[in-house]
N, C-alpha and C positions, 0 to 999 in steps of 0.2 A: 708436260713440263720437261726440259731438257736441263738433266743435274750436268753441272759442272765440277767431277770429280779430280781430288787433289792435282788443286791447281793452282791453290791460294799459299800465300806466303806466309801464313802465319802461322800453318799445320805446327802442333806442338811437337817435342819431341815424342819419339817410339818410346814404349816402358813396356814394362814384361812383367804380366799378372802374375802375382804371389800371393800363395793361398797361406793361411793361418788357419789352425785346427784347432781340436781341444791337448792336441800331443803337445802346442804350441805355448799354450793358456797358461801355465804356471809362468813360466818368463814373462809374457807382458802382464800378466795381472805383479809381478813382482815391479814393472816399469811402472805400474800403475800408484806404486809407494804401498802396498799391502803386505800387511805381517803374516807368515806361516801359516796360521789357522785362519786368517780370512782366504787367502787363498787357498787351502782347502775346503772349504764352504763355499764359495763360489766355482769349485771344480766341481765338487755336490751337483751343485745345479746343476751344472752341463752334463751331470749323464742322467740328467729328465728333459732339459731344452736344448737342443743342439748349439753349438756355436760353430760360425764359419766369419774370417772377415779377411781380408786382403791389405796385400801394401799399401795401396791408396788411402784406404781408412784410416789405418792404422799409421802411415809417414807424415798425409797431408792433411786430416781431417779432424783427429784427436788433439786436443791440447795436453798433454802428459805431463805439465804444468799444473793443471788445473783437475787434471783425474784424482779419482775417481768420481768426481763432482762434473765431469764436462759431458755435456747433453749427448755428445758424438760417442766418448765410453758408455757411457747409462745405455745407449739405443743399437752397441753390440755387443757389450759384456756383460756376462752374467755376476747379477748380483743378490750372497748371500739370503736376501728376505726376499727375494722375488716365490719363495716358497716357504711354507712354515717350521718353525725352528726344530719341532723333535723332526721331520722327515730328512733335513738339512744336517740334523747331527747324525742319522742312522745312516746315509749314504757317505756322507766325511768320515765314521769309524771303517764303511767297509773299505775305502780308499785306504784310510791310514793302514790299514791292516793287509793289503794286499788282499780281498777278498778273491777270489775267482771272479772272472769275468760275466759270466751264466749268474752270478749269484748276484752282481752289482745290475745286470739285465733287469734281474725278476724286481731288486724291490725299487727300479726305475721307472719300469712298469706300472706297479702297483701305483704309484705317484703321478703315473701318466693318466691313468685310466677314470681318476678323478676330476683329471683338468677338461674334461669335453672334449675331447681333440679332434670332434666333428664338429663345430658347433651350426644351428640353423638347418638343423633338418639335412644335412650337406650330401652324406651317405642314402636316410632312407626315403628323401622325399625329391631331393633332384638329379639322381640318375638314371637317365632314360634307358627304356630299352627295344630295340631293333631287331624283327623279328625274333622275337623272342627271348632276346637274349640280351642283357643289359650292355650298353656301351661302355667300355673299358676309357677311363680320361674323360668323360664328356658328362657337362650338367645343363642342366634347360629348366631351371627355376620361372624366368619370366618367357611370357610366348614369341617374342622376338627377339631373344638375345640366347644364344648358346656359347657356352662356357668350353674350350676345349685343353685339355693339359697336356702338351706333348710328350711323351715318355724322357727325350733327351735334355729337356727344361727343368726338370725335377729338381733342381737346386740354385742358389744365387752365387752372385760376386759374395755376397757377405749375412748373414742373417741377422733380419733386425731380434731385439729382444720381445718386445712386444706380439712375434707376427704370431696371426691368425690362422698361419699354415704351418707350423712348428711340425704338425705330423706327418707332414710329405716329407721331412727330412732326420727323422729316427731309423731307420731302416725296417719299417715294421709293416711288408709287403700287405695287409688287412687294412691298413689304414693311408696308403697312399693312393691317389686318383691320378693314371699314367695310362696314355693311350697314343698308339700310332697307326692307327691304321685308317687312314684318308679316307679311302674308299669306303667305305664303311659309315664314315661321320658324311662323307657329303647323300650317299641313300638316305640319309636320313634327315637330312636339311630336306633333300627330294619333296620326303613325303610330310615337310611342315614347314610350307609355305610362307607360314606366318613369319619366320627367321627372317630376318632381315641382317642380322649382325650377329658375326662370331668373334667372341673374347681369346683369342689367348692367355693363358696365364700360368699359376705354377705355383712354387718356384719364379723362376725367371728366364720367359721365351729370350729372352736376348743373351742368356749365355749360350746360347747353342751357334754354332758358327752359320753363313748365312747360308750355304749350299743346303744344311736339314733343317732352317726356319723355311728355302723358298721349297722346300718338298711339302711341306705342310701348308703353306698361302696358297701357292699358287693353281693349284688343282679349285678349291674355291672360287677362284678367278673366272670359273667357266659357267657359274654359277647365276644366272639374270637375277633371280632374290635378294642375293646378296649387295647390301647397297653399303655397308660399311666393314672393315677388317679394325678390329683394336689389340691392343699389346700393352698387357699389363707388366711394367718395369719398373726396377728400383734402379735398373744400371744406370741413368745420368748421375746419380746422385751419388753411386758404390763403386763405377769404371767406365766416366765416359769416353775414357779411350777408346771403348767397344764404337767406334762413331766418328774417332779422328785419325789413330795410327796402329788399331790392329790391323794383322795381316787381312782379315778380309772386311775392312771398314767401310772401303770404295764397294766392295758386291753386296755389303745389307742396304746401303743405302739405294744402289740400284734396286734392288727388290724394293724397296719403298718407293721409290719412285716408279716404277711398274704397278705398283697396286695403284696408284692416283693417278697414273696414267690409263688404268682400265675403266675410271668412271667413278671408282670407289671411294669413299670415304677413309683415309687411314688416320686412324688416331691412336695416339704413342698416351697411352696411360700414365705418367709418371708421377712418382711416389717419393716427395720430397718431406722429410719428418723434420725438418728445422734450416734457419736458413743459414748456415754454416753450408750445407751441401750446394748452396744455389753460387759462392762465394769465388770461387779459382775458376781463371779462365778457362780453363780448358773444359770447365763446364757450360759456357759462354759459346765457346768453339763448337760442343756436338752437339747446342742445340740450334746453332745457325745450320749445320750441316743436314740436321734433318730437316728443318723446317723449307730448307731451299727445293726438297725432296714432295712438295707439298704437303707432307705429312702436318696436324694439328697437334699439337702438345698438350694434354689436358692433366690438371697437376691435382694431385690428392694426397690425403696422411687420415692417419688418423689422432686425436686430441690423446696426449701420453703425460700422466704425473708424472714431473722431475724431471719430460724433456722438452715438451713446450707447449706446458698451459699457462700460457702468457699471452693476450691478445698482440702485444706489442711484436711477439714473436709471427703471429698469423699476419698481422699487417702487414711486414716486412717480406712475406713470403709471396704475397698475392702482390703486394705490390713491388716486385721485383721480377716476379713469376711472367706480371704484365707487361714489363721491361721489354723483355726478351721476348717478347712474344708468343708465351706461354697461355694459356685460359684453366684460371682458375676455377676445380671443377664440385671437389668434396671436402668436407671434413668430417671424416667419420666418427665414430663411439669407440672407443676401441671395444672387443666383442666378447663375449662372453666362453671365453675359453683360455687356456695359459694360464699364465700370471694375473688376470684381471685385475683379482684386489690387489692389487701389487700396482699397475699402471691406472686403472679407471680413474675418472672423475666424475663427482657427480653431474647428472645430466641440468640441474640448474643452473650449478657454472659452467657446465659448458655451454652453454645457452649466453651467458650472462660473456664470457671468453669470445664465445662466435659475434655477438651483437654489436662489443663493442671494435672488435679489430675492423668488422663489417662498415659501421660505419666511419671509419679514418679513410676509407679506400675510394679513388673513382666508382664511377659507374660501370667502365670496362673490368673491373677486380669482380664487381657483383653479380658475376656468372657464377661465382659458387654457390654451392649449397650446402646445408648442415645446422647444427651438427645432427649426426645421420648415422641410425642404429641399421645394423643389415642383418634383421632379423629373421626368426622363421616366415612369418606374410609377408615381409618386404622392407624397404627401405625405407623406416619411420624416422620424419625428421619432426623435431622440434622448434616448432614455430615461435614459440615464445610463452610464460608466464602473465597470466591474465585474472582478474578476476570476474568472474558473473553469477550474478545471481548471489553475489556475496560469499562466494569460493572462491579462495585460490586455487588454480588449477593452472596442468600443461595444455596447450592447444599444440597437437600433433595432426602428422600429416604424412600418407604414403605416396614418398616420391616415384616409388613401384611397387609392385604387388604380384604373388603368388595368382592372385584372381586380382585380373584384369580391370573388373569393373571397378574398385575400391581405389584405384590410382588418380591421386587428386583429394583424396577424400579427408574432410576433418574432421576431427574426434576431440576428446579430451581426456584428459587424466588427470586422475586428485594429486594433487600436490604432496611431493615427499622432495625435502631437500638430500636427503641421502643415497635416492633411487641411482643407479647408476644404469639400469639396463632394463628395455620394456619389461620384462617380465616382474619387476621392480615395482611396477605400476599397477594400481587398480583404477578402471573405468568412474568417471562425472559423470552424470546424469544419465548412465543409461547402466544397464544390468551385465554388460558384457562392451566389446571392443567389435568395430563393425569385421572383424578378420575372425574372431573368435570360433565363426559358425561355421567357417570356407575354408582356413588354411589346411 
């Protein structure tokens, strides 16, 4: 396919990414209309969940009007009871008090070390290892898909609150999954076959500029196994400038179009959490830009209290997703680590949230799937609430799986409206979960 690079007249203007910290956080959580000690309670939190967000979010995306109530604040700012109230007041006195730095670390820490900040086996169950030695950045959970985290990706345009990778971005070298060394990762594709498709992710591969994402593709490229390349990103929805007028917008997009030009499959993961993000043109603009690219757009989130467990919200998203020519792909659980209690929903409504946005949507919107836990055996989705045999029960189903053979497979689970995550769950009609024996 032959890109036709800026050439169109519509390119928006150039803007020049701004970054927002936690040094940042007191002033806008002040824009945000919060009194002194909410905004020390909410800086609390930030030294146990990182915060990062940028001009974009924050100029064009936030209602400041409507904060600290508006779904775009809730899903980058840190809020107060995202964590429980004495841990919240013990990090708000070492703040007020000017603790030492070292001191405010450890009982961050302490608070960290509770939240799972592995969660699904992530550390001790899918890192492989290559002659002998474990791959630094790299996971191989399912037999055809590998997972690679580039060392220079290791962070986003903006951090959602909710993520599920909060611990790539603490600075706490034991708990970050960072690797570069290609050679290395493709010996080992080599010698398993089976790969078909390697994930980028992170953080976020797309903040790396495009000359050290094509250092990382394109060696892959050489590769006959390889029949798909994917990229996990929040950036259409945090800086799709990265696509229309950064400096090297025109050379990522040629690397995309080089990977579909080798035969490959590229699919651009993107990670749209409400549809506010899908809304300004110039989101409009980089997703034309890649898709002319050949590349596929496949759109996911995961289901968040307070930012859009609203079916009318997922309608809008899938069916606007499909607009654009997007393919609507997941909706996730959100997962059993961080804030959980803080964002989860139970898995009834969200069953009850996916069913009905589900059906408002064509037939082209119903390539998604969900809602959908990405556990330790694999990707259990929730088929729906049934009863048999004069049970209420879940009928579940692994859209993938740890063991191969179980992919497809239905099950059940007795009925808990409060459950919010497999583990949540006990086994209908059988003594155990068909994963229970294998994971």
């Amino acid at each position: 396919m032959t890109l036709a690079i800026g050439t169109t007249a519509t390119r928006a203007p150039s803007r020049k990414f701004q970054v927002y910290t936690s040094k940042h956080l007191d002033g806008l959580l002040a824009r945000a209309g919060l009194a002194e000690r909410e905004r020390l309670a909410a800086r609390a939190v930030a030294t146990v969940l990182p915060f990062r967000t940028n001009n974009y979010v924050v100029d064009e995306l936030i209602d400041w009007d409507a904060a600290p109530d508006d779904p775009i604040y809730r899903l980058t700012f840190p809020q107060e009871d995202m964590l429980p109230e004495d841990e919240v007041k013990h990090l708000a006195d070492l703040l007020r008090h000017e603790a030492p730095l070292a001191e405010q670390n450890r009982a961050a820490n302490r608070v960290r070390a509770r939240l799972n900040p592995h969660p699904a086996g992530q550390l001790q169950l899918n890192v492989p290892s290559h002659d002998d030695e474990q791959l630094a950045g790299v996971q191989h959970k399912y037999d055809e898909t590998v997972l690679f985290f580039p060392k220079q990706g290791q962070t986003c345009h903006a951090y959602c609150t909710y993520c599920f990778r909060w611990a790539q971005f603490i600075g706490e070298p034991d708990l970050k999954m960072a690797g570069e060394d290609v050679d290395r990762l493709r010996d080992y594709l080599l010698k398993h076959p089976r790969v078909t498709s390697v994930l980028f992710t992170g953080g976020d591969p797309m903040i790396m500029t495009a000359h050290v994402l094509r250092r990382y593709i394109e060696p892959l490229l050489e590769l006959d196994q390889i029949e798909s390349i994917r990229i996990g990103t929040k950036s259409l929805a945090y800086w799709p400038y990265k696509f229309t007028t950064d400096n090297d917008a025109d050379e990522t997009l040629r690397l995309f179009s080089d990977v579909v030009s080798s035969g490959r499959n590229l699919a651009f993961m993107a990670h749209f959490s409400h549809p506010r993000e899908l809304e300004l043109p110039i989101v409009g603009e980089a997703v034309r830009r890649i898709r002319e690219t050949g590349a596929v757009i496949r759109t996911q989130a995961p289901l968040i209290r307070s930012i859009n467990d609203d079916p009318a919200l997922w309608e809008s998203m899938w069916r606007t997703q499909t607009a654009m020519g997007m393919v609507p792909y997941y909706m996730f659980v959100e997962r059993d680590t961080g804030p959980q209690d803080y964002f989860a929903v139970p898995l009834a409504r969200a069953y009850d949230i996916f069913r009905t946005a589900y059906q408002n949507v064509s037939g082209l919107a119903r390539t998604v799937r969900g809602p959908s836990m990405s556990a330790t055996p694999g990707k259990v989705c929730v088929d729906g609430v049934v009863e048999l045999f004069g049970e209420q029960v879940f009928a579940l189903r692994l859209l993938q799986a740890r063991n191969a053979e179980l992919v497809g497979k239905p099950f059940y689970a007795k009925y808990d409206p409060t459950a919010v995550w497999v583990d949540d769950l006990k086994p209908a009609f059988a003594d155990q979960f068909p994963f229970d024996s294998s994971q």
